[in-house]
C-alpha positions as CSV (number, residue, x, y, z in Angstrom):
1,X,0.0,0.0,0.0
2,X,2.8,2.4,0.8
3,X,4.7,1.4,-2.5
4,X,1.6,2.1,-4.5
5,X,1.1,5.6,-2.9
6,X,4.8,6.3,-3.7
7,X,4.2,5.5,-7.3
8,X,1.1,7.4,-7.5
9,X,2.3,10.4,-5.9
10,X,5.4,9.7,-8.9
11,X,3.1,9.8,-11.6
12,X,1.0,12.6,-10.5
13,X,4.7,14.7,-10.1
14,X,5.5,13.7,-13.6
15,X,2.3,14.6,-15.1
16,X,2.1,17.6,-13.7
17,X,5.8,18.7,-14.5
18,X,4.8,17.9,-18.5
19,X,2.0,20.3,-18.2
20,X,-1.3,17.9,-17.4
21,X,-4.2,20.1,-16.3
22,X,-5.5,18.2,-13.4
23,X,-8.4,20.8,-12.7
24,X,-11.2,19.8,-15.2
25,X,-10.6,16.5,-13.5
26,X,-10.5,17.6,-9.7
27,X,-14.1,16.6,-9.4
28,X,-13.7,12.6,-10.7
29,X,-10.2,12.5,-8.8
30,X,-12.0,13.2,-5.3
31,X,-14.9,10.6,-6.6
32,X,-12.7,7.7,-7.0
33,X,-10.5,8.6,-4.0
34,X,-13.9,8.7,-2.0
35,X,-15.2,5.6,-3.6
36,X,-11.6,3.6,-3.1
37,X,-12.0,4.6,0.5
38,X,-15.4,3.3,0.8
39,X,-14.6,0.0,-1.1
40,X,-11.4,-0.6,1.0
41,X,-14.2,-0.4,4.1
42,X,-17.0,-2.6,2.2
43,X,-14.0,-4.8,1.5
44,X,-12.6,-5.4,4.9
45,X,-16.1,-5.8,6.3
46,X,-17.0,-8.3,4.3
47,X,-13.6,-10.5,4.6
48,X,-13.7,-10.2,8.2
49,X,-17.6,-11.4,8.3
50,X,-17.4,-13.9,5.4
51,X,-13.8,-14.8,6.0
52,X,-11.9,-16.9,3.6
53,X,-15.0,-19.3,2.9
54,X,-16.9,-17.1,0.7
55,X,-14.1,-14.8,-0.5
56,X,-12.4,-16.8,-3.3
57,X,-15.7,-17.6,-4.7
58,X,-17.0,-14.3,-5.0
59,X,-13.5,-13.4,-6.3
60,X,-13.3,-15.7,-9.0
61,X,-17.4,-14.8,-9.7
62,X,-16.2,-11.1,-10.0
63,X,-12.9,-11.2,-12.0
64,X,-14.9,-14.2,-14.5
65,X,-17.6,-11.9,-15.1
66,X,-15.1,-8.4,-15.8
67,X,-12.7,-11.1,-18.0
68,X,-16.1,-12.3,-20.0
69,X,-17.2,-8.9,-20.6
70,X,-13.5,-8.0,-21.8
71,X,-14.0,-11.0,-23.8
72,X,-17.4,-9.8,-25.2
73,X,-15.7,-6.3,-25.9
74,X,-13.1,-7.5,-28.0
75,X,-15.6,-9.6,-30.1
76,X,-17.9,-6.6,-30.7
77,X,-14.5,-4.5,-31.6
78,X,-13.7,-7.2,-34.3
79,X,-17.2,-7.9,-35.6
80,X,-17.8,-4.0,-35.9
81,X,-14.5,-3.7,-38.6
């Protein structure tokens, strides 16, 4: 967690010394800060309740049904040339 802040806190140095305007996008930056906060809470919760029984397969359920879509995506890409 402290490695990813670091690199964050890199990129967000970098873009802004190439000129980025990070001001049209102040509103959205503070939404996904607020709703990575909230997720990290819902998140814990639900491990701590659940625990390790229920975790994977919800997991696995979640990253099945954002690979399918991905999946689904690329098809549509292709069948749309």
């Amino acid at each position: 967690s402290l490695m990813m802040t670091f690199q964050h806190f890199v990129k967000v140095l970098i873009f802004g010394l190439i000129g980025f305007q990070f001001g049209p996008y102040m509103i959205l930056i503070i939404g996904m800060l607020i709703s990575g906060f909230i997720g990290t809470i819902i998140g814990s919760r639900f491990l701590t309740k659940a625990g390790g029984r229920y975790f994977k397969p919800v997991l696995n359920a979640i990253l099945f049904l954002a690979a399918a879509r991905l999946i689904w995506a690329g098809f549509e890409g292709l069948l749309a040339l």
